[in-house]
N, C-alpha and C positions, 0 to 999 in steps of 0.2 A: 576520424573525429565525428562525421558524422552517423556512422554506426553505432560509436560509442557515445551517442547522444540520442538515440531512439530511447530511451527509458523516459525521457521526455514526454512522448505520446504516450506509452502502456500504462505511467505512474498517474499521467491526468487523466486516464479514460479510468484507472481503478478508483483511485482517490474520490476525484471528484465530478465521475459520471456512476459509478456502480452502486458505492459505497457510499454515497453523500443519497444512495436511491433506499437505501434498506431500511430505514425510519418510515419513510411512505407506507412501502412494501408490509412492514412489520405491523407496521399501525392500524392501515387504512384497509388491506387488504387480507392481510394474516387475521386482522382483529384481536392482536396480542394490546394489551390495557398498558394505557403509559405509564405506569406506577411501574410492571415491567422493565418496559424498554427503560426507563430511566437507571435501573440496576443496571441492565444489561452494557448500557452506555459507560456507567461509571467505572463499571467491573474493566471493559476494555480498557478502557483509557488509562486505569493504573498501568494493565497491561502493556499498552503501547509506549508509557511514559518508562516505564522501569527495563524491559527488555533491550532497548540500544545501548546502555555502558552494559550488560552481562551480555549482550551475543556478541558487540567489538571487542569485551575480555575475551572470552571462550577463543574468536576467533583468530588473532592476534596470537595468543598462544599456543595455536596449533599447528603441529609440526611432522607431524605420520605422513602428507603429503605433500610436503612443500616443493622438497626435493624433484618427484617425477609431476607434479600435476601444479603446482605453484600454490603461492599463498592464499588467494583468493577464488582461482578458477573454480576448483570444487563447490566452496560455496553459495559462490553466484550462481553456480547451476542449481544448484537444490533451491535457492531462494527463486529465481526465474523461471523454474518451471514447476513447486508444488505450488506457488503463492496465486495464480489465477486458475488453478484446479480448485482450490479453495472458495473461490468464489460461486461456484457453480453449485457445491454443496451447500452455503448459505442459502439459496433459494429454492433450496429443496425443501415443499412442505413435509413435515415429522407430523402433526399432527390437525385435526378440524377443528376449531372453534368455532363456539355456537355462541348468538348473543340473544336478548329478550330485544322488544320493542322500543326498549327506551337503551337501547346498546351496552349493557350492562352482561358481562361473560357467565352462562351458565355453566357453563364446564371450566373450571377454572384449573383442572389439572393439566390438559389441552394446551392451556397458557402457557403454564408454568412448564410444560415438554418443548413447548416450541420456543419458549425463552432460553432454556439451558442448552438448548441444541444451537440454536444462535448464535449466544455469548460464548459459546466451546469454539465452532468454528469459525469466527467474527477473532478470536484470540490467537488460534491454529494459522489463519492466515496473514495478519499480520506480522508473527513472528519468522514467516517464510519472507513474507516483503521485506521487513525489517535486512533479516541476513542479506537479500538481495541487492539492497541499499547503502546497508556499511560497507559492505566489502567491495561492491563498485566504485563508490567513492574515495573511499581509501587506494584501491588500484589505479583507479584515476591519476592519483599526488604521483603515482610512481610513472604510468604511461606517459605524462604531459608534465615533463621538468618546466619548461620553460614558463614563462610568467603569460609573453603573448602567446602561446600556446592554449592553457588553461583559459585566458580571456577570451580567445576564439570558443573553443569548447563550451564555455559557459554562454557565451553570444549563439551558440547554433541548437543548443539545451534550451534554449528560453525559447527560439523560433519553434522548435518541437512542441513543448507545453500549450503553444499558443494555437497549434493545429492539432492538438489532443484535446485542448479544451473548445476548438471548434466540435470536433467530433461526439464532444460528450453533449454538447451542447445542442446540436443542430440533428443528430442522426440518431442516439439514442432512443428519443423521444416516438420520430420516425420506424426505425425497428421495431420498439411496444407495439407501436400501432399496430403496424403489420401482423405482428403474431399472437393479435387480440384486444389491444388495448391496456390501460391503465387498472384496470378491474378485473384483468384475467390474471389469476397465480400462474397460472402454466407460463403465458406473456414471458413475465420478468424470467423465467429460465431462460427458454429460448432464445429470448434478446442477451442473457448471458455467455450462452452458449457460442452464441456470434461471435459477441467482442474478447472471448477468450480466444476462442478460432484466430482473432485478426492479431493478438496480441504475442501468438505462440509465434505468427509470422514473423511481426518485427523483432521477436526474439532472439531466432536463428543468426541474423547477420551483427546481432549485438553480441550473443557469446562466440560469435566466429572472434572477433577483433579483440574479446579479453581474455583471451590464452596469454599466459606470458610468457613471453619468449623463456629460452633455455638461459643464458646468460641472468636475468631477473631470477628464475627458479634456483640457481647455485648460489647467488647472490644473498637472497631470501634464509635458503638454507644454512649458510655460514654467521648470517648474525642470529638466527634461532639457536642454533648450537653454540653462540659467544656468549647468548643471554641479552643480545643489545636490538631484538625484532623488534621492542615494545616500549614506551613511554608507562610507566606507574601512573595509574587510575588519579589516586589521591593526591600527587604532584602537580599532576594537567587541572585538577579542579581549583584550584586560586590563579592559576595562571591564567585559564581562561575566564574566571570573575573578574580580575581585572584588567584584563583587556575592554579598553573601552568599546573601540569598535566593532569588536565581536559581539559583544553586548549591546552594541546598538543595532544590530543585523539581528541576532536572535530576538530583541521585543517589537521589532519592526516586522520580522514573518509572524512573530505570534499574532501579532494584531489579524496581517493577512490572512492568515491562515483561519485564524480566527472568524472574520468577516464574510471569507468563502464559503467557508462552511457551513455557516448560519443561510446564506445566501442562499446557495446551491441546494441545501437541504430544506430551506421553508419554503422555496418558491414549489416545489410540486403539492405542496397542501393547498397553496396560496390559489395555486391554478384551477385544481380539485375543487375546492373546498369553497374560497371566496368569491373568484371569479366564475365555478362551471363551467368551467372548458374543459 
């Protein structure tokens, strides 16, 4: 359980120490023009919003491995270990931008290279997190039958987030410094490079413990070949509209989710920008 709850740490150190960092990065430092980054923003987020029911399709219906490697194993690895390779590419500058005196982009093809380079990899790796996330938790339903079981699980996931968001919170910051500061481009690589390094760590002992066993692999196998692995898309979607309490759980994380992000993300202008620190 608790191994299968490190994602806990790696999801909040990406989320919301890395990625809630690349609007700064992009803005203040890259000097890419917010008219930009506002596409780039939107461009993702269709992305991120449409990709979870078609890579739970896709994956859910795949069957070439189930048998020797299991239903999800494969996938968690490729999502676990391309999705924070990914990240190291986003802070690779592609191109210089140049601004006049009153901050106004003289090269504005510059821009537009290191926006599309971005929003490609900014896409690239969420759809790797993405796999890494459905199929975890979907594994999960199947590792932790029991009711107090998941409730544990879910009680030692929450204790992890809250030491991943120390971490993004308190050390981060600390790292920048160290390898330059907030105004060095090279910085945010390096400080990326770290928290990948830490993140491959707690990796290894999370995909140790989501092998599934052989008995789950035959298991798996025999309702794929019945036709009964999977719930229909379009069946689950009024079931779960009207479930009220699901519904009250998903507009209560949107709020948070929401509020985080805003948070997490304005306060390094806030810092920069209003206060000068």
């Amino acid at each position: 359980m608790l191994c299968y709850a490190l994602p806990g740490i790696t999801s909040i150190l990406i989320f919301q120490g890395i990625l809630n960092t690349i609007e700064f990065f992009a803005v203040s430092v890259l000097l890419i023009p917010w008219s930009l980054m506002s596409i780039v923003f939107l461009i993702y987020s269709i992305n991120n919003g449409l990709n979870d029911p078609f890579i739970g399709y896709l994956c859910d219906r795949s069957k070439r491995f189930t048998r020797k490697y299991g239903k999800r194993f494969p996938w968690i690895c490729i999502g676990a270990l391309l999705s924070p390779i990914m990240l190291i590419l986003i802070f690779i500058p592609v191109s210089n931008i140049k601004v006049d005196a009153d901050g106004n982009v003289i090269n504005m093809d510059a821009a537009i290279i290191a926006s599309v380079w971005l929003c490609i990899i900014l896409c690239i790796q969420e759809t790797f997190g993405t796999i890494r996330i459905v199929n975890g938790n979907a594994l999960g339903v199947d590792l932790f039958r029991d009711a107090k079981q998941r409730a544990k699980v879910g009680s030692i996931s929450t204790i992890m987030s809250i030491i991943g968001m120390l971490i993004a919170t308190g050390f981060l910051p600390i790292i920048l410094a160290i390898f330059g500061g907030a105004d060095d481009r090279n910085a945010y690589l390096d400080m990326v490079i770290v928290i990948v390094i830490f993140i491959f760590i707690l990796t290894m002992p999370y995909l140790w413990v989501v092998r599934e066993p052989d008995e789950m692999k035959k298991f798996r196998a025999e309702l794929d070949e019945s036709g009964k692995s999977y719930s229909p898309f379009l069946k689950m979607i009024p079931r779960v509209l009207t479930d009220r309490n699901w519904m009250a759980v998903i507009i209560a994380y949107l709020g948070w989710s929401t509020a985080m992000t805003c948070t997490f993300t304005g306060i390094n202008f806030y810092v920069m920008h209003a206060l000068g620190l």
